[in-house]
N, C-alpha and C positions, 0 to 999 in steps of 0.2 A: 184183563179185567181184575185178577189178582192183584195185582201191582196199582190199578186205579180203587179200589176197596180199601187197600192198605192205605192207602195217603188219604183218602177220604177219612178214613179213621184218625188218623196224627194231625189233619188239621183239624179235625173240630175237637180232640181232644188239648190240643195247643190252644187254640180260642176258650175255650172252656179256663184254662189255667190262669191265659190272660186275662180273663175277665177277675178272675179270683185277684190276681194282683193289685188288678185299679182300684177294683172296691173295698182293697185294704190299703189302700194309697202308700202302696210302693213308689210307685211315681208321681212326680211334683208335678199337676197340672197348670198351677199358677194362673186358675181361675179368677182369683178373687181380683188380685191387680190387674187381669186384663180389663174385669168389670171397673173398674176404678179411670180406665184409661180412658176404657171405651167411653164411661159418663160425660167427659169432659170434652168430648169432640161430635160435632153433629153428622147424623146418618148420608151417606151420599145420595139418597132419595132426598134430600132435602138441596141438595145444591143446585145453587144458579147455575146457567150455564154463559148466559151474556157477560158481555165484553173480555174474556178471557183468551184473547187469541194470542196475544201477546206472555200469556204466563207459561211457567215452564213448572210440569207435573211431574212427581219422584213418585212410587210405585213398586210394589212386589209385582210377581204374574200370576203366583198361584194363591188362591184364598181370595185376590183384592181382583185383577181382571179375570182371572178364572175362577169362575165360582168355587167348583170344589177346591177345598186343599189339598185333597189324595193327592199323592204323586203315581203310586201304584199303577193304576190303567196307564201313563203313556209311557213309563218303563216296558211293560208290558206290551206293547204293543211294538216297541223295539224290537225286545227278544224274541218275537213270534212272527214277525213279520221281517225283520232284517236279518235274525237270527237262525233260530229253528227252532222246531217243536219239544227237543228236550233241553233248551236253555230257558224257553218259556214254561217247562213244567219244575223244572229247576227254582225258578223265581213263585211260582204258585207252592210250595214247600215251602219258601221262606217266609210267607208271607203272614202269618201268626206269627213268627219272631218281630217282624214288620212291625205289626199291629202294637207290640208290647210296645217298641221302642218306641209309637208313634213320636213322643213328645222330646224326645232327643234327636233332632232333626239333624242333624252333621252324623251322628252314627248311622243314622238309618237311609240317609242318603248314600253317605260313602258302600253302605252294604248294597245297594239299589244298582249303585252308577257298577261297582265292580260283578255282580252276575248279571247283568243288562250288557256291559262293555270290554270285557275281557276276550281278550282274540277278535274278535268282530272287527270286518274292515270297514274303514273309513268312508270307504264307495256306499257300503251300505247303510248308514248312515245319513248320509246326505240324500240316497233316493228316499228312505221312508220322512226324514224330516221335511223332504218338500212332497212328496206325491202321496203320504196316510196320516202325518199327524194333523194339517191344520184342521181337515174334516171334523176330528174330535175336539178342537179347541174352539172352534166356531160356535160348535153345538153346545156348550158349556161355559161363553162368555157370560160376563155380567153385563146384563145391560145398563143399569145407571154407570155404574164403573169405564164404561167403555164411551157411554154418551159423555163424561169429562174429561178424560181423556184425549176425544177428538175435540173439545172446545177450545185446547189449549195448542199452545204454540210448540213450544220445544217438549219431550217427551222421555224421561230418561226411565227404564226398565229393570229393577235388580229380581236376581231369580237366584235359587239355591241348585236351580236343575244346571245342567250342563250346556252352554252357552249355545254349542249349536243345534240344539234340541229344541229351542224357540229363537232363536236369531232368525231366521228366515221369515217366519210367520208375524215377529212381530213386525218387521220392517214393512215388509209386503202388504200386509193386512192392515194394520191398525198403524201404520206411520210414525213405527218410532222411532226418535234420533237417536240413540244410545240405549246398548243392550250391555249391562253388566250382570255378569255371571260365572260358574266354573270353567276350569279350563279340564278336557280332556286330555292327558298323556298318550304320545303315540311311539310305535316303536317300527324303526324299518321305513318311514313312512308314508305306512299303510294300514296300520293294525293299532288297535286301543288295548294298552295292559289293563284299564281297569281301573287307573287311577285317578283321581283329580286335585284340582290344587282350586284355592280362591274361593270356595265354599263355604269361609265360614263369615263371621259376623263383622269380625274384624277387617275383613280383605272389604266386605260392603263399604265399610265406614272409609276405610283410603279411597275407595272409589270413588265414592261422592266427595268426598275433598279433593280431589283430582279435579274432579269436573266443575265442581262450583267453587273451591277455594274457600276465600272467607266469605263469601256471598252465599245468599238461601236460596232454594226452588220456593218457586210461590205458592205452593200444593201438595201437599203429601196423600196419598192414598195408601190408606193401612187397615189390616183384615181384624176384625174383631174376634179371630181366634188363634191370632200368631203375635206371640210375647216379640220376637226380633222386629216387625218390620215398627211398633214401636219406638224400637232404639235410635230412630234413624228422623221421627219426627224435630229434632231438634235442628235437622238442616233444614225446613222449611218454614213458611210464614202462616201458614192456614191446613186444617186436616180436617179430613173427612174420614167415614170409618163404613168399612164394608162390613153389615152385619145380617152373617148365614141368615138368621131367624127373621128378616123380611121379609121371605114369603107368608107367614103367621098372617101378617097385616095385613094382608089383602094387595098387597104391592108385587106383582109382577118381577122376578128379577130375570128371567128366562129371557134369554136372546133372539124373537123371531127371525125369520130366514130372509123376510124382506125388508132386515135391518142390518143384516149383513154389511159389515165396511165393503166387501169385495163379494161379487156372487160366487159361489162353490162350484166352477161345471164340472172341473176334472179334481180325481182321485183315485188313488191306487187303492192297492191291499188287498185281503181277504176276508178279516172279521168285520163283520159288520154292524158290532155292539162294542160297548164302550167294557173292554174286560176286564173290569171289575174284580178282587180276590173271588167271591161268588160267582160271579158269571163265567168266569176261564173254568172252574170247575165243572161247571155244569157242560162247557166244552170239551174238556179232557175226558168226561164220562160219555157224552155223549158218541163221542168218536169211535169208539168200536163198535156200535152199534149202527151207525150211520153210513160205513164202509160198505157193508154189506147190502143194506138199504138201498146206499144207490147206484151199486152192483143190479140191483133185479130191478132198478129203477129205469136204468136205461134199457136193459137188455128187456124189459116189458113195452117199450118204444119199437124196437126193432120186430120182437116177434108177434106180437099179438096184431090183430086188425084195428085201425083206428078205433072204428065205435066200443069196439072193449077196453081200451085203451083208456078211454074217461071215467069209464066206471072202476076197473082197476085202481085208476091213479089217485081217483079220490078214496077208495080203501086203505091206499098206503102212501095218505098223505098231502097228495100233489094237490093241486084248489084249480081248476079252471073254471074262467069265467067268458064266454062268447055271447057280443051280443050284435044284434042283426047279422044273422048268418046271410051270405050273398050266394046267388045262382048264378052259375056261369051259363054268360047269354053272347059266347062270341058271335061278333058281325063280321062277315064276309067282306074282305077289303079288295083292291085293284092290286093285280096281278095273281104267280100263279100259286099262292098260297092263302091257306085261311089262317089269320091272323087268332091271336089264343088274348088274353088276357094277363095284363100286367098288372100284378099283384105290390104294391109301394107301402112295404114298411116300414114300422119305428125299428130302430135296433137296440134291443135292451141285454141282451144273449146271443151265443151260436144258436142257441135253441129256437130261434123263431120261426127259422123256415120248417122245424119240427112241430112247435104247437101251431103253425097255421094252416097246416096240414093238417093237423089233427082239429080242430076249429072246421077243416072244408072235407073231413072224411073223404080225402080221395091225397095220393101224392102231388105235389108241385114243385115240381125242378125247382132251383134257385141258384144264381151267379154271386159267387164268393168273391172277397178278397184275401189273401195269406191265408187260407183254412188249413190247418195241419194234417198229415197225412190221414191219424188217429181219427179227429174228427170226421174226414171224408168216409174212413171205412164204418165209423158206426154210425152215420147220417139212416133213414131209413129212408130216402128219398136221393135222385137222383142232384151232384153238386158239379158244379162247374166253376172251373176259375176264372177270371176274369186277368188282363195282363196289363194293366194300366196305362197301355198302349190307348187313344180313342178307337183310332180304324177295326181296330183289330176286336176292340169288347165290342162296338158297334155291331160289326158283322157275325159275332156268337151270337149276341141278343136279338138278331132281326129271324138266324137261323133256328135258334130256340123257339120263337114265339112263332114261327112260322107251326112248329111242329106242336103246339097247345099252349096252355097259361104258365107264367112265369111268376118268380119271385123277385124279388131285389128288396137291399135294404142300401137306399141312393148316398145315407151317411156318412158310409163307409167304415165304419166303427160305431162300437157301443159307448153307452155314455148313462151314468148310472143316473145321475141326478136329473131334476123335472126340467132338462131342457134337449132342444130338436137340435143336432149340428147342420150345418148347408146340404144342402141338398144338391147332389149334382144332377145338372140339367141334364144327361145322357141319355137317361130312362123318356126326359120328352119327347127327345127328337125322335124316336123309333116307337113308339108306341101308342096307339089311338084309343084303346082299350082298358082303362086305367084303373083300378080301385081302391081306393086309400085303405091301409088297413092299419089303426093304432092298437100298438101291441106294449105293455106294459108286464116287468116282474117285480116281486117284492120278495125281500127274504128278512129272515129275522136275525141268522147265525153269520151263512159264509157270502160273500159275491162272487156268483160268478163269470166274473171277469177280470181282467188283467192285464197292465200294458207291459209290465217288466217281470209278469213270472214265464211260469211254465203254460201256454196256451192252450195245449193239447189238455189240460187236465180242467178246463172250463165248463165244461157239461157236467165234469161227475162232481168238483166243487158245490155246484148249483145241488146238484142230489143231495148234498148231505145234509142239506137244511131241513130240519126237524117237518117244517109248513112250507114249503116253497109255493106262492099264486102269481099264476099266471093269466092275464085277461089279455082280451081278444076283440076289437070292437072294428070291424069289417064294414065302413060305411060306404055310400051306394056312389055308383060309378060316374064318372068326373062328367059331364057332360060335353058332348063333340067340340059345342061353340068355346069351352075352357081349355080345350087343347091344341096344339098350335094346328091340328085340322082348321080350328074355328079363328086363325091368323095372330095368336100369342106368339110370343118369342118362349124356346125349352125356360132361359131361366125365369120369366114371367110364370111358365106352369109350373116350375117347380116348386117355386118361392110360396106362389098361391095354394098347393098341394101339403107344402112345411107347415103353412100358418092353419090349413083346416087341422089338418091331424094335431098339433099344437093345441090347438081348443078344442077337441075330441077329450084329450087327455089332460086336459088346466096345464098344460105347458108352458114354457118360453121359447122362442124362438133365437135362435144366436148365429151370426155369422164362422163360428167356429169350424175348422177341416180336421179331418183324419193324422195332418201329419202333422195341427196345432196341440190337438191331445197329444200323441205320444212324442214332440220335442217335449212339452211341458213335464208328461211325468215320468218318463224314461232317456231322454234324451238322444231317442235315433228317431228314425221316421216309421219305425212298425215294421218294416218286412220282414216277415218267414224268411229263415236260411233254410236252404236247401238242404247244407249238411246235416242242421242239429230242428227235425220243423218244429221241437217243444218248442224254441228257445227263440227270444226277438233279438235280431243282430242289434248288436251294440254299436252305429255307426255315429260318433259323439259329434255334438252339434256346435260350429262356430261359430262364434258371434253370441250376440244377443235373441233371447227365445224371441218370438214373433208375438204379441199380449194384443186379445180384442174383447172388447165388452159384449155383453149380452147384446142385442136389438134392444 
C-alpha cells in the first residue's frame, strides 16, 4: 500500500508538470495546419458508399478505424495479460512521461513497444493478439470509418503499432488485404528484445510505393488529429477525414455490436475494462484490498448457511438477483428409484452450481467437466466428474438423479459474451424432470474465466471484482409432452431447451462446442492435466481452426 501511495503521488505530480509544459507550449502541437488540412477534405459521415467495390482504400488504424488515438490501453493490456503484473505496473509509471511525449509519436512508441516487449515470448504474443485484443478493438471501431472501408474493394492498412499486434484482427475482422506496420525484433527465436524497425514515416511512404507504384489508392482515410497520416494523402485520388469531435453533432460514431463485421463469442484475458492510464490505477490500488475481500468472499460461501449467505453477500458487495424461485416437486418414475430433478444451466462461471444453490437454499450436486482439484475442495456442494466417455457419464447421471436433483451445465464451458454454446443432448435422454435455469454474471474489473490461464484461480478472480451480479432466473419445468417422454428426439429437446433460456436471457444461440472455444483461444482442446490441474495442457492444434457462425 506504501509503494501504491508513492506512485499514486509521482503520477499525478508528473501530470501535473505535464500539463504545465503544454500550456506553455513546449510542444509543437501543429494544430493550426492540421485545421488547415482538415478544411479541405469532407467528413467521412458524409461519404457515399455506392459503387465503390472496385476502389482500393489506404488508411491509418489508430485515430481513422479506431476511434481513439491512445495507444496506451492495448500496450497495456500486453503487459498485463501476456506479461505480468510488474511489467504492467512498470508501464503505468511511465505513462505521464507518455503523456508529455504524446506528440512525438516514434519516441513514444519506441518507449511503449520496448517495456510492452522486452523478454516477452513470442508464444505470448500471439495468444493475447488473437484471444484479448480484438474484443477491445471491436468495442472502439469507428463506425462511418469501417462502413467505407468494407464498400471497397482492395484495403491496405498502415499502423505505427507493431505489425502483429493488429495483423490478425484486421485480416480476420474487417478484410484487409495488406497490413503495413513495425517490425518486432526477435532474439533466440523466441523472445522480443524490445525493438522495432519500420515505424517511422518514411518506411510508410516506401511502403505504399511498394504497393501502388506510380498509381494512386482511390481513398485515403486520414484522422483529423494525426499530422503523419496527412503525408500520405498525395498517394490517393479522393480523402475523407475522421473527425474525433463527431459526436458534438449529434452523429453516432460508436460501433454497435449488431454491426460487428464478425460476431465476438470467444475471448480471453482477465480485465475486463479498457485500461486506460486511469483506470490501470484504479486497479493497481484496488488490488490489495480486494485479495483479502475475496478471501472472506469465498470462505463466507462455504461456511455460513445459504440464507445468510445473501444477506452477507450483499454487505460486502456481491448483488444477487433470483427470479421465480422453483419448488421441487419430483415425480415418481418406473422402476426402482425416485427420480430427482435436473437442474439445465447457462454457464457463465464455476460458480453457478454455487449461486444456484444459493438461489434454491438447499445443496445440489452438480457434474463437472476438467474442475480442478482446488475448485473441488472449496465447492460448498457435493462435485462430480464426468469422463467424456457417453456410457460411462450416462450411468453417473442416471445414478445421481436416482439419489435427488441434479445440476449440469450441457455447454460444457463458459462463454462470457450474450450467446448459448450447443447444448449436448446427454442430459435428455436421462432425465424427465427438467428445469431450465438461466444464470447470468456481470463484472466490471476482472473475468472470471479463462481458457489459457491458471483455472483454479477462477472463483477468486470473479471475487476481486469491486460489484460482482449475479442473476438467477429459474423458469418452470419443461413439460412431459417436450421431452423425449412426450416422443422428441434428446437433440430436438435440447436445441428447444437452448433457444428458451436464449430468450430468457436476450441471448443468441450458436452452434459452437467446448473444444470450438478452446482451439480458437488457446489452441488445445481444454483438458485438465493431471499433473499440473491449474494449468490447461497445451496439446497444439493441426490444421486449420474449425470457424462457425452464430444461428
Amino acid at each position: 500500500m506504501v509503494l501504491l501511495k508513492i506512485a499514486a503521488h509521482w503520477e499525478f505530480a508528473c501530470c501535473k508538470v505535464a500539463k504545465k509544459l503544454r500550456s506553455h507550449g513546449f510542444l509543437l502541437r501543429n494544430s493550426a495546419r492540421l485545421h488547415q488540412v482538415h478544411s479541405l477534405h469532407s467528413s467521412v459521415t458524409k461519404c457515399s458508399l455506392e459503387g465503390r467495390e472496385g476502389q482500393t482504400l489506404v488508411c491509418d488504424f489508430h485515430g481513422t478505424l479506431l476511434g481513439t488515438p491512445y495507444l496506451f490501453p492495448y500496450f497495456m493490456l500486453v503487459a498485463f495479460e501476456g506479461g505480468s503484473l510488474l511489467r504492467g505496473f512498470l508501464l503505468l509509471l511511465l505513462s505521464p512521461l507518455l503523456w508529455v511525449l504524446g506528440y512525438h509519436r516514434e519516441i513514444t512508441m519506441r518507449i511503449l513497444v520496448f517495456v510492452t516487449f522486452c523478454g516477452l515470448r513470442t508464444k505470448q504474443l500471439e495468444l493475447v493478439s488473437r484471444a484479448v485484443l480484438p474484443k477491445f478493438y471491436l468495442e472502439n471501431l469507428h463506425l462511418q470509418a469501417c462502413e467505407l472501408l468494407a464498400a471497397t474493394g482492395m484495403r491496405v492498412v498502415l499502423t505505427s503499432m507493431p505489425r502483429v499486434m493488429v495483423e490478425g484482427f484486421l485480416k480476420e475482422y474487417l478484410g484487409v488485404s495488406e497490413v503495413v506496420g513495425a517490425e518486432l525484433q526477435v532474439v533466440r527465436g523466441c523472445y522480443f528484445t524490445g525493438l522495432i524497425s519500420g515505424s517511422t514515416l518514411a518506411a510508410k511512404q516506401k511502403a505504399l510505393k511498394d504497393i501502388f507504384g506510380e498509381a494512386k489508392a482511390d481513398v485515403a482515410l486520414v484522422s483529423s488529429s494525426n499530422l503523419h497520416d496527412h503525408l500520405f494523402i498525395t498517394y490517393c485520388k479522393e480523402t475523407f477525414v475522421v473527425n474525433k469531435e463527431e459526436d458534438t453533432s449529434g452523429i453516432s460514431t460508436e460501433m454497435p455490436r449488431t454491426k460487428y463485421p464478425k460476431p465476438l463469442v470467444f475471448h480471453d484475458g482477465r480485465l475486463a475494462l479498457l485500461p486506460t492510464p486511469s483506470a490501470t490505477l484504479a486497479v493497481f490500488m484496488w488490488l490489495p484490498i480486494a485479495i483479502p475481500l475475496a478471501i472472506f468472499r469465498i470462505a463466507m460461501g462455504i461456511i455460513f448457511p445459504y440464507r445468510v449467505t445473501v444477506f452477507i453477500g450483499a454487505l460486502i458487495g456481491i448483488r444477487f438477483a433470483v427470479g421465480r424461485p422453483h419448488t421441487s416437486t419430483s415425480d415418481a418414475s418406473t422402476g426402482s428409484c425416485r427420480k430427482g430433478e435436473l437442474y439445465v444451466c447457462t454457464h457463465r462461471t464455476l460458480l453457478d452450481p454455487v449461486i444456484l444453490c444459493i438461489a434454491l437454499q438447499r445443496p445440489v450436486p452438480a457434474v463437472t467437466y476438467s474442475l480442478s482439484r482446488m475448485s473441488e475442495m472449496l465447492a460448498p456442494m457435493k462435485t462430480v466428474r464426468l469422463t467424456r466417455d457417453r456410457k460411462r457419464d450416462a450411468a453417473t447421471i442416471r445414478r445421481l438423479l436416482c439419489d435427488g436433483d441434479l445440476a449440469v451445465c450441457p455447454e460444457g464451458t463458459t462463454c462470457r459474451e450474450p450467446y448459448l454454446l450447443r447444448f449436448s443432448s446427454l442430459f435428455a435422454e436421462l432425465a424427465e424432470n427438467i428445469v431450465p435455469v438461466a444464470m447470468d454474471a456481470r463484472v466490471g474489473m476482472f473475468y472470471g474465466t479463462t481458457a489459457s490461464g491458471r483455472k483454479w484461480l477462477d472463483p477468486v478472480v470473479f471475487m476481486l471484482n469491486p460489484l460482482p451480479v449475479y442473476t438467477v432466473d429459474i423458469l418452470e419445468r419443461v413439460p412431459p409432452e417436450m421431452t423425449c417422454a412426450g416422443g422428441l428426439t434428446p437433440t430436438e429437446v435440447a436445441n428447444r431447451i437452448q433457444k428458451q433460456l436464449a430468450d430468457a436471457l436476450g441471448f443468441e444461440c450458436t452452434a459452437f462446442t467446448r473444444r470450438d472455444k478452446y482451439m480458437i483461444l488457446a489452441g488445445n482442446e481444454g483438458v485438465v492435466s493431471k499433473q499440473c490441474e491449474g494449468r490447461v495442457v497445451s496439446n497444439q492444434c493441426e490444421g486449420q481452426e474449425k470457424k462457425k457462425q452464430p444461428k
